[in-house]
C-alpha positions in Angstrom: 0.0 0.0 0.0 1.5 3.4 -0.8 1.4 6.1 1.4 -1.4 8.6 -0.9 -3.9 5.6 -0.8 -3.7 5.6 3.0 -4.7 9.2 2.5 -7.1 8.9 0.6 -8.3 6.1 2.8 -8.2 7.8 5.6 -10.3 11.0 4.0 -12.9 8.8 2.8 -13.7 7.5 5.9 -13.4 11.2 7.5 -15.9 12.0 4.4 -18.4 9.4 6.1 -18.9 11.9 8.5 -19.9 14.8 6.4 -23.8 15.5 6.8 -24.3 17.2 3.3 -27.9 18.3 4.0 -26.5 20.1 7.3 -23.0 20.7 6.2 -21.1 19.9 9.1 -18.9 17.0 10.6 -20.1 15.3 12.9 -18.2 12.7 15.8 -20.6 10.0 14.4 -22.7 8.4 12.1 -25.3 5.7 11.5 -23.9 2.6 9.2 -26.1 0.4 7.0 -27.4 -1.8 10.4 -28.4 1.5 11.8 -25.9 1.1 14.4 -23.8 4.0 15.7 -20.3 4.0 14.4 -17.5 6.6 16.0 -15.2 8.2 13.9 -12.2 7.5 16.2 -13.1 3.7 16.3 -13.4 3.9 12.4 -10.1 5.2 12.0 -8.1 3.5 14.8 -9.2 0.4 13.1 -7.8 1.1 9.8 -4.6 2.3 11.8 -4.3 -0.8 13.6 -5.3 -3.2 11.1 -2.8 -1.8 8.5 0.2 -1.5 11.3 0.2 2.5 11.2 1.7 5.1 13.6 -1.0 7.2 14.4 -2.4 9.9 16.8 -6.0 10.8 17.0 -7.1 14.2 19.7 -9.9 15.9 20.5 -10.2 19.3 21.6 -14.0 21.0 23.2 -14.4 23.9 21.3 -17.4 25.9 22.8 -21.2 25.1 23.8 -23.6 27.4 23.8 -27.5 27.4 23.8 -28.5 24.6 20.7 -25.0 24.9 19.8 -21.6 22.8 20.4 -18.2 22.8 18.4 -15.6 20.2 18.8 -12.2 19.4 17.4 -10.6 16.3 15.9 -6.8 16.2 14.9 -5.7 12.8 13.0 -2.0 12.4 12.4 -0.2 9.4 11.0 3.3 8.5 9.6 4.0 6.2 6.9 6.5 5.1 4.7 8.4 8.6 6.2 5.6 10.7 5.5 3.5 13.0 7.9 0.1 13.8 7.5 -2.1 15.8 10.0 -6.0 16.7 8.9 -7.6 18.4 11.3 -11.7 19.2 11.3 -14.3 21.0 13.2 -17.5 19.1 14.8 -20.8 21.0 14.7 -23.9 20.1 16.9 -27.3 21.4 16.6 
């Protein structure tokens, strides 16, 4: 595997998160079983299962009334690369 198709792995499953009709991020979604899936668990398993470094924080961002924001930073090394993609959580 070469390091741009863990990238582009690791965005698509980032993507999964996207709520288009909102357009936000969200920390997690519903999959086909309607069973919730987290984003970290999503992508540590990807990291584990393909034996990649990787470090996945969080960060509160600020609540207010019928209003939340959240940060997620996801960094990984491979094949002596670095990539970090960070993203902002919304919740209404």
């Amino acid at each position: 595997m070469h390091y741009q198709t863990v990238v582009a792995d690791v965005n698509n499953i980032i993507e999964k998160y996207y709520r288009k009709k909102d357009e936000y991020y969200t920390r997690h979604r519903y999959d086909e079983n309607n069973q919730e899936v987290y984003i970290d668990d999503e992508l540590r398993k990807y990291f584990e299962d393909n034996d990649i470094t990787y470090d996945i924080s969080f960060e509160d961002g600020f609540e207010s009334p019928g209003y939340d924001i959240d940060f997620i930073a996801v960094a990984f090394e491979y094949e002596g690369n670095l990539y970090l993609r960070t993203e902002v959580f919304e919740y209404m």
